[in-house]
C-alpha positions in Angstrom: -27.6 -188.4 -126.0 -26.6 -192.0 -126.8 -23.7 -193.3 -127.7 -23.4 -195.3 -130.6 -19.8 -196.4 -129.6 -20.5 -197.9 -125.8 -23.1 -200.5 -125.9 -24.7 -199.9 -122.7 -23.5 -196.3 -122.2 -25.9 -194.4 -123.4 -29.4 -193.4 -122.2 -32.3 -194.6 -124.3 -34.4 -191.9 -125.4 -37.4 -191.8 -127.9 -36.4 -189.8 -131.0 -39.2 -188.1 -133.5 -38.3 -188.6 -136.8 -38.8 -185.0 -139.1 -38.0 -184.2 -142.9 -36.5 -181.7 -145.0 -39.1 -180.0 -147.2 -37.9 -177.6 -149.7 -35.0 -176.8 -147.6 -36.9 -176.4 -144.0 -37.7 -178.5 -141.0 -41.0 -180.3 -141.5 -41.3 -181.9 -137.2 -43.7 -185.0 -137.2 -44.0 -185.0 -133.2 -44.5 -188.5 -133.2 -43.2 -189.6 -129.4 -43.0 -187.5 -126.2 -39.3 -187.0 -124.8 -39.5 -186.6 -121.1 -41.1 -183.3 -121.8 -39.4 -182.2 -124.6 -39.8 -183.1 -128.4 -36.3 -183.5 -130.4 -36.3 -182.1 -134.1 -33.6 -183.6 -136.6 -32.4 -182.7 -139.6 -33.7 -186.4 -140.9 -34.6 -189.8 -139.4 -33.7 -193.3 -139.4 -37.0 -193.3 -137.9 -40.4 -193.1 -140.2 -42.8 -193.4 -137.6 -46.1 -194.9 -137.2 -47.9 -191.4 -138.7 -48.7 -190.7 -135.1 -49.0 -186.6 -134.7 -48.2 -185.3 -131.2 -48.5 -181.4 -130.0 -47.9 -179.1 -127.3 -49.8 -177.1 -124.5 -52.1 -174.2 -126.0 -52.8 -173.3 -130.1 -52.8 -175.4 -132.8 -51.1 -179.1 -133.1 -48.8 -179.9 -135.6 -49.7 -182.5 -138.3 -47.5 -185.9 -138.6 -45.7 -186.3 -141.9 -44.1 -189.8 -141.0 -45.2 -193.2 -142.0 -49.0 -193.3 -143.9 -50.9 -190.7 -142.3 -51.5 -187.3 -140.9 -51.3 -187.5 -137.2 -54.0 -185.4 -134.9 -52.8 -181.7 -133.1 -52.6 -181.7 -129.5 -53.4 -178.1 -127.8 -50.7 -176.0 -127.2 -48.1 -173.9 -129.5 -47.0 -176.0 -132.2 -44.8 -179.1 -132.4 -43.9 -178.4 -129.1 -42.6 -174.8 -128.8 -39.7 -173.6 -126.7 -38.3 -177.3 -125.4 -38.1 -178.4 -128.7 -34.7 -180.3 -129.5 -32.6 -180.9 -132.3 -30.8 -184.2 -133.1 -28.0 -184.3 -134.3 -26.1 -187.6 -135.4 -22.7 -187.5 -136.1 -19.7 -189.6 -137.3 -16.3 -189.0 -136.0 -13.5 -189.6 -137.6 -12.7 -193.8 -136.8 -8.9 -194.5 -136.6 -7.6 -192.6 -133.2 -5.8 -194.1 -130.5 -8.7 -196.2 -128.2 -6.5 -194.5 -125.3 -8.7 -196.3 -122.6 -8.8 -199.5 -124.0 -13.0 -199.0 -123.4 -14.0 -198.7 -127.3 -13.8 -194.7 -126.5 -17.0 -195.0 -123.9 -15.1 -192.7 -121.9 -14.6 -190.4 -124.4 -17.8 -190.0 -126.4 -19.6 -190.2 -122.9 -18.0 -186.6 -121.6 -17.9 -185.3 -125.4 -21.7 -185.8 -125.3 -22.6 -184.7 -121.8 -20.3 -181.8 -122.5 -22.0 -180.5 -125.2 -25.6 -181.0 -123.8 -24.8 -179.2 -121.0 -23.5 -176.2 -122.9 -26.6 -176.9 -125.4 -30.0 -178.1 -123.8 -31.4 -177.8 -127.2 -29.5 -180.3 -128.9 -29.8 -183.9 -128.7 -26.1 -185.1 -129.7 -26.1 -188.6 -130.9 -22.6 -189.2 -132.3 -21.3 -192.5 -133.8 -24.7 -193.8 -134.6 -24.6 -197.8 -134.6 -26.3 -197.8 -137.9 -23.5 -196.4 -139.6 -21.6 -199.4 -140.6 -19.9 -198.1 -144.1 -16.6 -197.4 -144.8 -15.4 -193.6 -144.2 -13.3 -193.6 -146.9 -16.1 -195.1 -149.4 -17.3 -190.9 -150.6 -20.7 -192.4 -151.9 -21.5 -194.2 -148.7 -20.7 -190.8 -147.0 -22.7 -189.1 -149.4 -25.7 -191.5 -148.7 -25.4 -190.8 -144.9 -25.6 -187.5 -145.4 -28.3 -187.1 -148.1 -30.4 -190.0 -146.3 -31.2 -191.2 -149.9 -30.8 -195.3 -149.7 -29.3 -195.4 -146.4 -30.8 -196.7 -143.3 -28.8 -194.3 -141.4 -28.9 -190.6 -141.6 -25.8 -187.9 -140.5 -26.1 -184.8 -139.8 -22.2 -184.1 -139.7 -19.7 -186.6 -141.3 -15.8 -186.6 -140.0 -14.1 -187.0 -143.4 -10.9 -187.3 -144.5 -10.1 -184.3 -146.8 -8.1 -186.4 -149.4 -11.5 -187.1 -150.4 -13.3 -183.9 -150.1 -13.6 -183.7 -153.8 -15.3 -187.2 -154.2 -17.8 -186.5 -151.2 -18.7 -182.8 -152.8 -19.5 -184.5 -155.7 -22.3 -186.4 -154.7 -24.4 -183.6 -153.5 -25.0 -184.3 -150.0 -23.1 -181.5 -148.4 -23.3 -178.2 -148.6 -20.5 -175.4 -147.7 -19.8 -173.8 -144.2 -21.0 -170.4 -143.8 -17.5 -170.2 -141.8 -14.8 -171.1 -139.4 -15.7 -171.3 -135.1 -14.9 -168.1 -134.1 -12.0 -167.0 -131.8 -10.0 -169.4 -133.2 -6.7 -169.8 -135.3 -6.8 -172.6 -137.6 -4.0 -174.1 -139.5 -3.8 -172.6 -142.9 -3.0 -176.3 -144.6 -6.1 -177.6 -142.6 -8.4 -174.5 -144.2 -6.8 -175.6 -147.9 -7.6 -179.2 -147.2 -11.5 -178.3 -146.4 -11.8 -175.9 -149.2 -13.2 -177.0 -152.2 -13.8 -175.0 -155.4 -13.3 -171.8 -153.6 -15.8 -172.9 -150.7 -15.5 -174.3 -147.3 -16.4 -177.6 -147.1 -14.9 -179.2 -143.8 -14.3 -177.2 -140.3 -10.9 -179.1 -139.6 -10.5 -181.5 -136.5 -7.9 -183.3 -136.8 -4.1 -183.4 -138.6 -1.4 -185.8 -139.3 1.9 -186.2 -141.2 4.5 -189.0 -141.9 7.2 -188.2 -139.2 10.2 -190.2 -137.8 11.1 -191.6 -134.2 14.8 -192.3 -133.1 16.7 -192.4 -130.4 19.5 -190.2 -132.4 20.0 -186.4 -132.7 22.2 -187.3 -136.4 18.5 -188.8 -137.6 16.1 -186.7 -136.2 18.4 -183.8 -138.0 18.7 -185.6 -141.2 16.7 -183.3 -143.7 16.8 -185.5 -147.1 16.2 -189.6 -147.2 20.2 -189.6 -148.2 21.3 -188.1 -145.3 18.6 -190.2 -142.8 20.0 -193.6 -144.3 23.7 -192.4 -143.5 22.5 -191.4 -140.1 20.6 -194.6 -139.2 23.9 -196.5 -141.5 26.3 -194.6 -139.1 24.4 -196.4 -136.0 26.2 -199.6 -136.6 23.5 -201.3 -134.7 22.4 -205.4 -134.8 18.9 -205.0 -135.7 16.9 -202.9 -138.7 17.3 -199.7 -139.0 13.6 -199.0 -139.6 10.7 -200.1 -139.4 6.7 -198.9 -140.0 4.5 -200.5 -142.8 4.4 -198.5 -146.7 1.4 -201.2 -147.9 -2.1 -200.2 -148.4 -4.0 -198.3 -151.8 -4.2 -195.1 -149.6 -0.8 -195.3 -147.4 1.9 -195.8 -150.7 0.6 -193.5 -152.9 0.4 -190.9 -149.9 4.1 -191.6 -149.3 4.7 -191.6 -153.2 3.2 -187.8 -152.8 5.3 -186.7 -149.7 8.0 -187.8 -151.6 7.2 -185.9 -154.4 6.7 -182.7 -152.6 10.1 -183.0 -150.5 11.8 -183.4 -154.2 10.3 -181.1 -155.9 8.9 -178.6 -153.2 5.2 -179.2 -152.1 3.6 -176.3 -155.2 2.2 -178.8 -157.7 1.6 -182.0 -155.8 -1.5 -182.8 -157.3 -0.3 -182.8 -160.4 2.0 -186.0 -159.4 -1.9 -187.5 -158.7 -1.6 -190.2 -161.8 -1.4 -193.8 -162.2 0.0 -193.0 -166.2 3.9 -191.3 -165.1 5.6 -191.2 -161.9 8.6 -188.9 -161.2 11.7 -190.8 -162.1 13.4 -189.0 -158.7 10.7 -189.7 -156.5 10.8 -193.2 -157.2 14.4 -193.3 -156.8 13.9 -191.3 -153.2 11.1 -194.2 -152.1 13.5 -197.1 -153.3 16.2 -195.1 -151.3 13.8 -194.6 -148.2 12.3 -198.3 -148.6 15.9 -199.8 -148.2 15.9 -198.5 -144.7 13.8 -200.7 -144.2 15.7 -204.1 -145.3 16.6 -207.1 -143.0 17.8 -210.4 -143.5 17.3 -210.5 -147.3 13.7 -209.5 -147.1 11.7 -206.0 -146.3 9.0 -206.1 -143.6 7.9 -202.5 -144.5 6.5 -204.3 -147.9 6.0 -207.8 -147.2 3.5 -207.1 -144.4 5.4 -208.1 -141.5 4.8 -204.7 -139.8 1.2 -204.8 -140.6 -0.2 -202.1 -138.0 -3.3 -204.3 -137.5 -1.4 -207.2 -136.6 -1.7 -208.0 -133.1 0.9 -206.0 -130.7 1.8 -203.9 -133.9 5.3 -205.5 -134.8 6.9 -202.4 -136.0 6.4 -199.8 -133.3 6.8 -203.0 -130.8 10.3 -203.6 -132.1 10.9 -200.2 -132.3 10.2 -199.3 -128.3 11.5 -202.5 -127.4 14.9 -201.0 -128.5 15.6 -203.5 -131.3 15.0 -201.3 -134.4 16.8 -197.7 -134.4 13.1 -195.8 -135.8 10.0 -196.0 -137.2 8.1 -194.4 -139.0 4.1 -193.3 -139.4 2.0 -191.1 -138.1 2.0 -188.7 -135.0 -0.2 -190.5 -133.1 2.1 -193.9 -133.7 3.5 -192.1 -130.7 1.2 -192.9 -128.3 1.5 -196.8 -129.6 5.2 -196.3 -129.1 5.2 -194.9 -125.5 2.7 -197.7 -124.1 5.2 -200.1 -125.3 8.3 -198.9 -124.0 9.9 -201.6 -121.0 9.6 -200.8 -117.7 12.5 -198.0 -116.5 12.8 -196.6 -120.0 12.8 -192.8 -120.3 10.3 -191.6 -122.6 11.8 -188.4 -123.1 15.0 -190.0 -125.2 12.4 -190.6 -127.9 12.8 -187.8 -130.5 10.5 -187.3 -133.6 11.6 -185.4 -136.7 9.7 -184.8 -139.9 10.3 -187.6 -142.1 12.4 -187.0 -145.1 11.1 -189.1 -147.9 12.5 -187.5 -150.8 15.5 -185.1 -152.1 14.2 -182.7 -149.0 11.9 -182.0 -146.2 8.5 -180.2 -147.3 6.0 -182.0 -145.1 2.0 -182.7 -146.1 -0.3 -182.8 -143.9 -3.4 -184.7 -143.8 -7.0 -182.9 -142.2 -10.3 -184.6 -141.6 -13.0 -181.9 -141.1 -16.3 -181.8 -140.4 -18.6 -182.1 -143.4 -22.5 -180.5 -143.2 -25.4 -182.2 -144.9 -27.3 -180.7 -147.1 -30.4 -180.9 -145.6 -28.9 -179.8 -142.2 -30.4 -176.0 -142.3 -32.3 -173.7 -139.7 -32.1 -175.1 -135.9 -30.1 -178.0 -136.9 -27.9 -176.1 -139.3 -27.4 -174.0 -135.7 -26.9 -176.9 -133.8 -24.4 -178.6 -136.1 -22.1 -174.8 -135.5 -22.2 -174.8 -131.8 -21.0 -178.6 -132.2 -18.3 -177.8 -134.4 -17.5 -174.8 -132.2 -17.4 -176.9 -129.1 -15.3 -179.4 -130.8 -12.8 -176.4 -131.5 -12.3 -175.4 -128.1 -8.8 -176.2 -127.0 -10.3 -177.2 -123.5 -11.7 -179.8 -125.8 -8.8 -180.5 -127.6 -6.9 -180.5 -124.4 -8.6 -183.4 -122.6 -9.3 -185.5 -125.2 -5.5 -185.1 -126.3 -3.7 -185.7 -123.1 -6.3 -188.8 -122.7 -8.4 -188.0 -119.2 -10.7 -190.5 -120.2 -7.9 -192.5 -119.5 -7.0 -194.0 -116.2 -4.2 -191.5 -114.9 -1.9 -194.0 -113.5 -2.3 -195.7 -117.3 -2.6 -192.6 -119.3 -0.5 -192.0 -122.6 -1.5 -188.9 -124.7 -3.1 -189.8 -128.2 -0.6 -187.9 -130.1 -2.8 -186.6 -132.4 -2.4 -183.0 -134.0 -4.8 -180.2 -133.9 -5.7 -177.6 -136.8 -6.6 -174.9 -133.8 -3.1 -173.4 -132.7 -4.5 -172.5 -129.3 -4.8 -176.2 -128.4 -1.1 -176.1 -128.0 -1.0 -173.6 -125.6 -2.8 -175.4 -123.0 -1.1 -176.5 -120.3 -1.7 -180.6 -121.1 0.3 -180.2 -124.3 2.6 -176.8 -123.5 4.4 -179.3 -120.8 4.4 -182.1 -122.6 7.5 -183.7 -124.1 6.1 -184.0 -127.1 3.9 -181.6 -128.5 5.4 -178.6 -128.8 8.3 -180.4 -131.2 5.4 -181.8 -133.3 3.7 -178.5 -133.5 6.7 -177.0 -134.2 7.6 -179.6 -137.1 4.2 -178.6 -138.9 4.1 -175.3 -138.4 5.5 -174.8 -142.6 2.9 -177.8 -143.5 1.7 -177.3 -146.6 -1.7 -179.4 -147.2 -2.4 -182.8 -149.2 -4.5 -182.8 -152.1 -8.1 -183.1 -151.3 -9.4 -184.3 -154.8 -8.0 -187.1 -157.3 -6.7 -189.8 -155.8 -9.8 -191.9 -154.6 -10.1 -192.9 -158.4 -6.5 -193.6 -158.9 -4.8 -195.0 -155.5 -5.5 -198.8 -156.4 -3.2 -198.4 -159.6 -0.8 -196.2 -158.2 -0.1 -198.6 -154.9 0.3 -201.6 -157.4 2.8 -199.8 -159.8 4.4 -198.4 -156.7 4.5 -201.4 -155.2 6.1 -203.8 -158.9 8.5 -200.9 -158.4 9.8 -201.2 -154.7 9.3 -205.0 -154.2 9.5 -206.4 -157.7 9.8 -209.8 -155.8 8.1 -209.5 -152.7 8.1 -212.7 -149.8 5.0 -214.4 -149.2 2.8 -212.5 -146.6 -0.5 -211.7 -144.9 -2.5 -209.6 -146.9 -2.9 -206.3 -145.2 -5.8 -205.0 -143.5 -8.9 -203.6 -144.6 -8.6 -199.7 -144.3 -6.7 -197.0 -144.8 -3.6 -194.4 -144.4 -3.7 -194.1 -140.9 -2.5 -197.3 -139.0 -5.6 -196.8 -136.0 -7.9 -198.6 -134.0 -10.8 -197.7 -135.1 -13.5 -196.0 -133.1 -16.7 -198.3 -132.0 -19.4 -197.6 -134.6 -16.6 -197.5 -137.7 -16.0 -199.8 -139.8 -16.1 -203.5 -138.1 -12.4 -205.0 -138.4 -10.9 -202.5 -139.5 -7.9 -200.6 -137.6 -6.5 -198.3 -139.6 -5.7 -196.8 -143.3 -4.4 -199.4 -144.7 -6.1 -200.7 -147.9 
C-alpha cells in the first residue's frame, strides 16, 4: 500500500517490477517484500536484472534491467505469498471533504481493500502520474506503459471520452459488471463502447439547480425557471455558477439540446459546423439568469470555481443570490458555506432546466482496464472494482467519515450502484434521496466525439452568449466538473473547467 496522494501516509514497500509477455505475467523477483514478492501487471521499476526465488524447486529467472538474474531454491517466483500490484488512478475532481488532500480517504480505501485481499498490493494515485485525465493519449500511455514513466493498472476516466481512450489501444473490455449489484442503466451506456464494456461506473453527475423556492425548484423548462427566479423580486442576481470552460459549455450546449429536443439523438448535436437554432435561444434565455449590473459573471469569469472561496456558491449560501447552478457535489461546497444558524434543509435542488424541457444527462467516470492487466492482476483489478461497488463503500466515503464528525459535510456526489442509496448515511439524509430521485429517468451523455471538437464549439458558444464579454481572469486549467482535485492529479488544477 502507499498512497500516492498523502506524502507521508503511506508505508514504503520494495516493489518488483514484472512484464507482460505475449499477454501473461513474466515476474522478475528482483527485491524481497517482508516475505512476500508482489507481481504487477507492469513497472515503473526496471530493475537492476537482479533474480530472486523462493523456498524449494527451481528459481525464477530476472527479466528486468540487462541480465538474467540467478534462481533461489524453492517453488518459483515465490509461490503462494506472491502479490499483485495494482496502481490506480481515481477519478481527481471530488470534494477534498477533510481538507487533508484525501489522506484520510485513500488511507481506509487502501487498508480496506488489503484486508479483504492479502494478495493485492493496492497502490492508488501513484505520484508519478502527473498528466491530465482528460488528455485520452496520456491515459492511454499510462495504461499501455509505452512512453510513460508511470504505469496504471486501472484508470478512473471520464466516459465523455471513452471513445478517444478505446482508440489508443491500451484498454481492453470488462468481462462484466461486480456482481450483486444494480447499476444505473445511463452509467452502463456511458462505459459501453462499440457494443463492449469498457468502464465499470463509479461515479455520476448532472447539471442541477439550488434555491431556496418551491416555484424554481418546480420550474420544468428555462422559461418557466427565469419567471420563477423573476417572480422573487429580490436585490441581488438571480443566479449564479460559471458556463466557461471547452468541456463545461459545450456540455451545457448538449443538456440543452436534449431538454429541447428530448435526450434520443444528442450526439448528433456533437458539431462545431451547426448548432440548433432553439438551443441556442434556450442557453441565451438560461445565461440571462445570470445577468447583474450590466455584466454576466457566469461568462466573464467572476464565478470562476477555482477562484479562492468559489464566488458563486459563496454568494449563493450567503443568501445574496436566489440559486446556483452546477453539479451535485456543488452541494457540499454550498453547505460548508452556509452562516452560522442557517438551516440546511431550506436548500432544495431540482434538475436544471436548460432548454425547452427537462431531460437530464448524466455524466459517468468508470473504471478503465489495461490491456496488459490479465491473469492474477486482471483478478485483482475485479475484486477492486467490486470492492469499490460496495455500497458500504459508497456509504462512508459519501457521507465523508474521513471527515472530522463535528466538521463533516457529505460530498454530494452520485453513485451508479442503486443500493448505495439505501444505506442508512444517505436514506436519512436531506439530500440524497431527492438527487436520486431526480436521476432516476437520466439518460446518459455521449461518450465519443466531443474531445476533438469542444475547443470550437465553447468559442462559437461563447461569440454567441457574450458577443462582448468584460475583461476577466482567464479560467482555470481543467475541466466540466468545478472540483478540487485529488493529490496526485493534475497540479493546479481544481476542476473541469478548460
Amino acid at each position: 500500500m502507499k498512497l500516492g496522494g498523502a506524502k507521508g501516509m503511506g508505508r514504503p514497500r520494495a516493489r518488483t517490477a514484472v512484464r507482460f509477455l505475449g499477454g501473461a505475467v513474466c515476474a522478475a523477483l528482483l527485491s524481497s517484500v517482508v516475505g512476500a514478492s508482489v507481481v504487477g501487471c507492469g513497472s515503473d521499476e526496471e530493475g537492476d536484472g537482479s533474480g530472486g526465488g523462493g523456498q524449494g524447486g527451481q528459481g525464477g529467472q530476472g527479466t528486468g534491467g540487462d541480465g538474467a538474474g540467478g534462481g533461489g531454491q524453492g517453488g518459483q517466483g515465490g509461490g503462494s505469498d506472491e502479490r499483485y500490484l495494482l496502481r490506480v488512478q481515481l477519478y481527481p475532481y471530488i470534494p477534498d471533504a477533510a481538507e487533508d488532500q484525501f489522506a484520510g480517504m485513500l488511507q481506509r480505501l487502501e487498508s480496506e481493500f488489503e484486508a479483504l485481499h492479502p494478495e493485492v498490493d493496492l497502490d492508488l494515485n501513484p505520484p508519478c502520474f502527473v498528466d491530465d485525465i482528460y488528455d485520452p493519449e496520456a491515459i492511454g500511455r499510462g495504461l499501455s506503459g509505452e512512453g510513460s514513466a508511470c504505469l496504471l493498472e486501472l484508470a478512473e476516466v471520464d466516459t465523455s471520452l471513452l471513445g478517444e481512450v478505446v482508440a489508443t489501444g491500451a484498454a481492453r473490455p470488462w468481462g462484466g459488471l461486480p456482481q450483486d449489484r444494480t447499476f444505473h442503466a445511463a452509467s452502463i451506456t456511458a462505459s459501453t463502447h462499440e457494443g463492449a464494456l469498457y468502464g465499470v461506473p463509479h461515479w455520476m453527475c448532472g447539471h442541477f439547480v439550488f434555491s431556496r423556492d418551491a416555484a424554481v425548484a418546480g420550474a420544468q423548462t428555462v422559461d418557466a425557471l427565469v419567471q420563477a427566479l423573476d417572480d422573487l423580486q429580490t436585490p441581488g442576481p438571480n443566479m449564479a455558477g460559471t458556463m466557461l470552460g471547452s468541456w463545461n459549455l459545450p456540455s451545457l450546449y448538449l443538456d440543452a439540446w436534449a431538454d429541447t429536443n428530448g435526450p434520443e439523438g444528442v450526439a448528433s448535436a456533437i458539431s462545431d459546423a451547426t448548432y440548433d437554432p432553439a438551443t441556442l435561444e434556450a442557453m441565451m434565455t438560461f445565461a440571462s439568469t445570470c445577468e447583474s449590473n450590466g455584466e454576466n459573471p457566469c461568462l466573464n469569469g467572476t464565478y470562476d470555481p477555482d477562484a479562492a472561496g468559489d464566488p458563486g456558491m459563496a454568494l449563493f449560501a450567503a443568501g445574496e443570490a436566489d440559486a446556483a447552478f452546477g453539479f451535485s457535489e456543488r452541494l457540499h461546497t454550498i453547505l460548508k458555506g452556509l452562516p452560522v444558524g442557517s438551516e440546511p434543509e431550506e436548500i432544495q435542488v431540482s434538475s436544471a432546466p436548460i432548454g425547452d424541457g427537462n431531460h437530464p444527462l448524466l455524466f459517468t467516470d468508470s473504471f478503465v482496464l489495461s490491456a496488459r492487466c490479465t491473469g492474477g492482476c486482471a483478478d485483482a483489478a475485479e475484486a477492486f472494482v467490486a470492492y469499490m461497488s460496495l455500497p458500504s463503500t459508497y456509504g462512508w466515503v459519501l457521507s465523508s467519515e474521513d471527515a472530522p464528525e463535528a466538521t463533516r459535510v457529505p460530498r454530494y456526489l452520485m453513485a451508479p450502484v442503486l443500493e448505495a442509496y439505501e444505506r442508512p448515511e444517505l436514506s436519512a439524509d436531506p439530500f440524497y434521496p431527492r438527487i436520486n430521485a431526480l436521476t432516476a429517468a437520466g439518460t446518459s451523455f455521449p461518450n465519443v466525439g466531443l474531445y476533438p471538437v469542444k475547443d470550437a464549439m465553447r468559442d462559437d458558444l461563447l461569440a454567441t452568449l457574450a458577443p462582448d464579454p468584460a475583461p476577466s481572469p482567464a479560467p482555470s486549467p481543467s475541466s466540466v466538473r468545478a472540483r478540487v482535485p485529488l493529490q496526485g492529479g493534475p497540479s493546479g488544477s481544481a476542476g473541469k473547467v478548460k
